[in-house]
N, C-alpha and C positions, 0 to 999 in steps of 0.2 A: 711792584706787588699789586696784583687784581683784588677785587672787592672781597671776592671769596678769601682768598688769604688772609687779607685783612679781620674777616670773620674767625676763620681758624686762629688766628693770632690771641685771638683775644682768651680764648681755651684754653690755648698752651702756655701763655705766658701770666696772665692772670692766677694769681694768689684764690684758692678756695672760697676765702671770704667776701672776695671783690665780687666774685661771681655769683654768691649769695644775695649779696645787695643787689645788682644788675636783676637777677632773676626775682627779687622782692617788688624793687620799681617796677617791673614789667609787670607784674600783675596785679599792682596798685594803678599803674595806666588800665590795664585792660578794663578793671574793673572799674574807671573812671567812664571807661567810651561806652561799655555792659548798663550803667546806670544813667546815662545821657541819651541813649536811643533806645530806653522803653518805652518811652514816651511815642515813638515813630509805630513800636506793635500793635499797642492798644489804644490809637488814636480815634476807631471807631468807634469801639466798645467805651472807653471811658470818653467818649461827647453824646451817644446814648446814654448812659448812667446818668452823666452829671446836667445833661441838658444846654447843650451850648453848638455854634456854629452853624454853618448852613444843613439843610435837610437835601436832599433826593430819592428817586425812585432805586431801594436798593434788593439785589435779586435775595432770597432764601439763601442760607448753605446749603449745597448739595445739589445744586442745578448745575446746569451743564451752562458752557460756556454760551453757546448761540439764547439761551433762554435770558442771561444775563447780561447781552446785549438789550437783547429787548427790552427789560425790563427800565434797561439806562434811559432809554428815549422817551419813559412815560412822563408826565404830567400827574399832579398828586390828586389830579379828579379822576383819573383812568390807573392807577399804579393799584388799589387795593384791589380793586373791580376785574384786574387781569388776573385770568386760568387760562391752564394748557390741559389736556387728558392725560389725566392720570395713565399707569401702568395699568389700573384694574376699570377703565373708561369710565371714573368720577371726574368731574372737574376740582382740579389743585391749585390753590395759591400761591403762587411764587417768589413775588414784591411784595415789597413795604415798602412807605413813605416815612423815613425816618431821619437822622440826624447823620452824616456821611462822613464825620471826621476832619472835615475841611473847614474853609472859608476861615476870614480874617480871625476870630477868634482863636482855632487852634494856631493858626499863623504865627500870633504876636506868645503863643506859649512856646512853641517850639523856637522863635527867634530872640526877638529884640528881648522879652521877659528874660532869657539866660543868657543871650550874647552880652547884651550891654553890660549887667553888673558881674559877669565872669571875666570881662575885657578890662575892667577898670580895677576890679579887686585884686586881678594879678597884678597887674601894677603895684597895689599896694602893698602885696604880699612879699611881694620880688623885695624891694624897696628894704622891707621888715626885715626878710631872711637876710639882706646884705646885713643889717645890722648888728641880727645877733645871728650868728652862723652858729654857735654851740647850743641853736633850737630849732633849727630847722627836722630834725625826726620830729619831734614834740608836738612842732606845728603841724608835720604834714600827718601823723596820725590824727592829729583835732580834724582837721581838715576833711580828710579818707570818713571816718566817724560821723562827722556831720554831715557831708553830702551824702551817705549811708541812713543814715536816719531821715534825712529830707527825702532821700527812695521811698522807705519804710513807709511813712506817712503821707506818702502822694497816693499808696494802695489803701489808704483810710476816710482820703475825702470826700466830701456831700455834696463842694460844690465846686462853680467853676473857680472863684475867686481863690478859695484855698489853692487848690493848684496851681494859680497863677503866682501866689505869695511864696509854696512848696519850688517851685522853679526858678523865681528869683533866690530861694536857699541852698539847692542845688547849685546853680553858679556861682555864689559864693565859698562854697564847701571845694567846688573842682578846678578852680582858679589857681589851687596852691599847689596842684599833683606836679602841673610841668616846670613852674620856676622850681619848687625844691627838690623833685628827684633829679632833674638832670641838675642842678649843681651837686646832688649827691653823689651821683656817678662821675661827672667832671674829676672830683676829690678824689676817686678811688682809683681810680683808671689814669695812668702815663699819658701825656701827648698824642704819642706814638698808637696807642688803644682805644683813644676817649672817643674818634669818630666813630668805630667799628659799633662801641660798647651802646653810643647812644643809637646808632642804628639799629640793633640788637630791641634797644626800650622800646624805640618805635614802635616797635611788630603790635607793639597794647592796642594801636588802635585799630589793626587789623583783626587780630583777636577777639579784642571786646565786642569789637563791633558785629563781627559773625557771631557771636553766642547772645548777641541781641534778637538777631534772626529765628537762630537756630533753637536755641534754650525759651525764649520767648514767644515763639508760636507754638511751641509744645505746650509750655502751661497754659496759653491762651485756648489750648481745644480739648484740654480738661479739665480746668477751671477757671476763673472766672479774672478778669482781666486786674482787680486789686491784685490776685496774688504774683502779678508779671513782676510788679515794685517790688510788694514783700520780699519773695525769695528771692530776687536781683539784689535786694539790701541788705539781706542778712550778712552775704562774706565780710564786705566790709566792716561790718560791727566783729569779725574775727581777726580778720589782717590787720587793722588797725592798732588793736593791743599788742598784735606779734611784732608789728615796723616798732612801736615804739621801747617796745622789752631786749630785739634781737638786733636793731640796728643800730651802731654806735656813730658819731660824729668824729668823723677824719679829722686826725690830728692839723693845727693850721698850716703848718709851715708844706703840707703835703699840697694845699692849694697854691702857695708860691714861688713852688721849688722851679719854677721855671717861669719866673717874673722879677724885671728887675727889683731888685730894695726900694731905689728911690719912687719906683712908681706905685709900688703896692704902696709906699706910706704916704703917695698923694692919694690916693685913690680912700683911704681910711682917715683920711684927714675930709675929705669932702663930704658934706652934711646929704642925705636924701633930696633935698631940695635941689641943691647943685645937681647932684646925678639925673633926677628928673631934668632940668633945665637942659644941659648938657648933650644929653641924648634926645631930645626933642629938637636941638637944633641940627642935630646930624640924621632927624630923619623929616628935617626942610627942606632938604636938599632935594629937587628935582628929580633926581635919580631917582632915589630912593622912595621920593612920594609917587613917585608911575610906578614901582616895584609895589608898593605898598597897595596901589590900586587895583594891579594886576590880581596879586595874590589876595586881595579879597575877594574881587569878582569870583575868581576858580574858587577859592573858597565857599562866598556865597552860596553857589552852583553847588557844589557838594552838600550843602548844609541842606537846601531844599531837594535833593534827590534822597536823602538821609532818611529825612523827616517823611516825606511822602510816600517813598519807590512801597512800603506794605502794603498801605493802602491802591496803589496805581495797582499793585499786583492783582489784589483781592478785587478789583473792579474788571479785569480780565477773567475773573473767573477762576485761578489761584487759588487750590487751596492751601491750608497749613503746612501740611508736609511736604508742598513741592515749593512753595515758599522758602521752607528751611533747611531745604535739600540745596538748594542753588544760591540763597543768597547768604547759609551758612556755611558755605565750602568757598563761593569765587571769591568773596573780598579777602579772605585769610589767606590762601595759597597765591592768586594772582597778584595779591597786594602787595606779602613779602615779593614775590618774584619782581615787581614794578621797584622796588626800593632797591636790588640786588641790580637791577638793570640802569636804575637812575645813578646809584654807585658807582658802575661799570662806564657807563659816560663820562661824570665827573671824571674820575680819575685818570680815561685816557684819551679824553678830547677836552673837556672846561679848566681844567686843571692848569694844563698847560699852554691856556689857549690867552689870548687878551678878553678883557673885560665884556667890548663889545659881543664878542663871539659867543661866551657863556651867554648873554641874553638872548643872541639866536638859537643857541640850544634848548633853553627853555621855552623861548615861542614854538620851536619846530614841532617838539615835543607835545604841545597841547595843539598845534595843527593836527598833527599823526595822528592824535587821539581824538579830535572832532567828531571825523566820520562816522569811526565805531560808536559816541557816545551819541549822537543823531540818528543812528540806529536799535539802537536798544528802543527807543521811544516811538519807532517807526514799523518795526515788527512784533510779531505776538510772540509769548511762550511757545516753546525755550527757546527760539534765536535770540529774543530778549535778552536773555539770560547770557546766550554766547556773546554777544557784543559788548558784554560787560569785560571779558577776560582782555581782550587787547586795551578796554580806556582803562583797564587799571595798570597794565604793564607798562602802558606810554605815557597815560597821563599823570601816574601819581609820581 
């Protein structure tokens, strides 16, 4: 059975209500990755506001692309002082010397401020929900709610600090979305489904993250970059009461219908502690800590292409709408197609292949995608923009 069947499968044989939930977590992810990469929109607009990060020579909106070269090469003694002739033969101003959205400052917001205590809280969260599995809805609306509210009030602050304090609340809030929806979908969904179903969830981050793009440079070019948060934070303050009113907690025996006895009652017998201990030793292992390394670096790399790729745009000259024309179309359509095609391997080369081999399929795979992703960086709008469609088919 191919990927696609697999996906059909899940349609036809899936009960109405599974499919409810599935389609509820999907857009509790989306809206997870939607409120993680506002921050990547309005990264120039709110370090002007708030006053933070490195400054440069940055062009006007509404100049042309060759004028906003120029203007990149000046110096903040020559950047206010440059005119070009007007349409009507005035001399116009084009540059400013201002705050550019960069430098270590915005850095440690967009990284380490939400990497670290999103990486660590899930742990705890995980840990939690094993605990008491008849709260996991409960929690994951607290959760959806609060990194909703930490949106809300990241479009309210004065300074840079607040935002930095807002951002470590946001990764505490969005820490709980992927341990507890996919064990909620794991519960609803057969064996035989739970691959298809969670691929299916996946798509959130494809989603989300294109109506980052898309939804978010829109508001950003008619009003004012608070409101990118706001209205990015409001769903959640809606979805959150509906997971926790419409979704019910899988009966348990549905989680162990396909585990032995004696193991689920070691497994319920083992304190959090052990489980941490336990799995820390199984990701000692050599193997596993090069896999581990790998998959941060490609990680990394995404995470700083994420954060940045709006601004790198807006510094070519980019404007809003073509912005949210290309970068909220390729990651959603090419990104599902990358996940149907990353499927489509598994299943009929790693699958059945030895251990070894699956990691040359994953190395080959981010070979394949190198070139194209070295070129995106290498050409201007739109081949930019095209090189993006093949690293998201091979690489993701």
């Amino acid at each position: 059975m191919n990927i696609v069947q697999k996906y059909v499968q899940v349609f036809r044989q899936a009960n109405a209500y599974s499919l409810y939930i599935l389609f509820t977590m999907l857009v509790v992810y989306m809206l997870n990755q939607l409120d993680r990469y506002a921050l990547s929109i309005t990264s120039v607009e709110t370090a002007q506001s708030l006053h933070y990060g490195d400054k440069s020579c940055l062009s006007l909106p509404g100049v042309s692309k060759e004028t906003s070269n120029l203007c990149k090469n000046l110096t903040q003694a020559t950047c206010e002082q440059f005119v070009i002739n007007g349409t009507n033969g005035t001399a116009e101003h084009v540059c400013k010397y201002d705050y550019n959205g960069q430098g270590i400052e915005y850095q440690i917001v967009a990284g380490p401020a939400f990497i670290l205590i999103f990486t660590f809280t899930g742990i705890v969260i995980s840990l939690f929900a094993d605990k008491f599995q008849n709260r996991r809805v409960l929690i994951l609306s607290i959760c959806l709610i609060w990194w909703s509210v930490m949106t809300i009030l990241t479009g309210l602050t004065n300074s840079y600090w607040q935002l930095l304090i807002l951002r470590f609340g946001l990764g505490i809030g969005q820490a709980g979305c992927n341990p507890l929806a996919t064990g909620l979908i794991s519960d609803y969904f057969s064996l035989e489904l739970r691959g298809a179903a969670l691929g299916i969830y996946n798509w959130g981050i494809y989603t989300g993250y294109s109506l980052a793009f898309a939804i978010g440079n829109q508001i950003l070019k008619h009003l004012s970059w608070r409101w990118v948060y706001i209205l990015c934070g409001i769903p959640g303050l809606l979805v959150g009461p509906l997971v926790f009113l419409s979704v019910k907690e899988p009966k348990k025996e549905v989680k162990y219908e396909e585990t032995e006895p004696s193991s689920s009652s070691q497994i319920e017998d083992e304190s959090n502690t052990q489980k941490l201990v336990k799995a820390a030793k199984e990701f000692l292992k050599p193997t596993l800590l090069l896999l581990c390394l790998a998959g941060s670096i490609r990680n990394a790399a995404g995470y700083v292409w994420g954060y940045n790729n709006n601004t790198y745009y807006k510094q070519l000259g980019q404007t809003a709408d073509q912005i949210s024309s290309y970068l909220g179309v390729i990651p959603l359509v090419f990104g599902i197609i990358g996940s149907f095609v990353g499927g489509f391997v598994s299943d009929r080369v790693a699958k059945k292949a030895q251990p070894w081999t699956r990691i040359w399929v994953l190395v080959l795979s981010q070979i394949i995608a190198a070139p194209f992703t070295f070129g995106v960086l290498f050409f201007d709008p739109p081949y930019s923009y095209y090189f993006l469609i093949p690293s998201y088919i091979f690489g993701k």
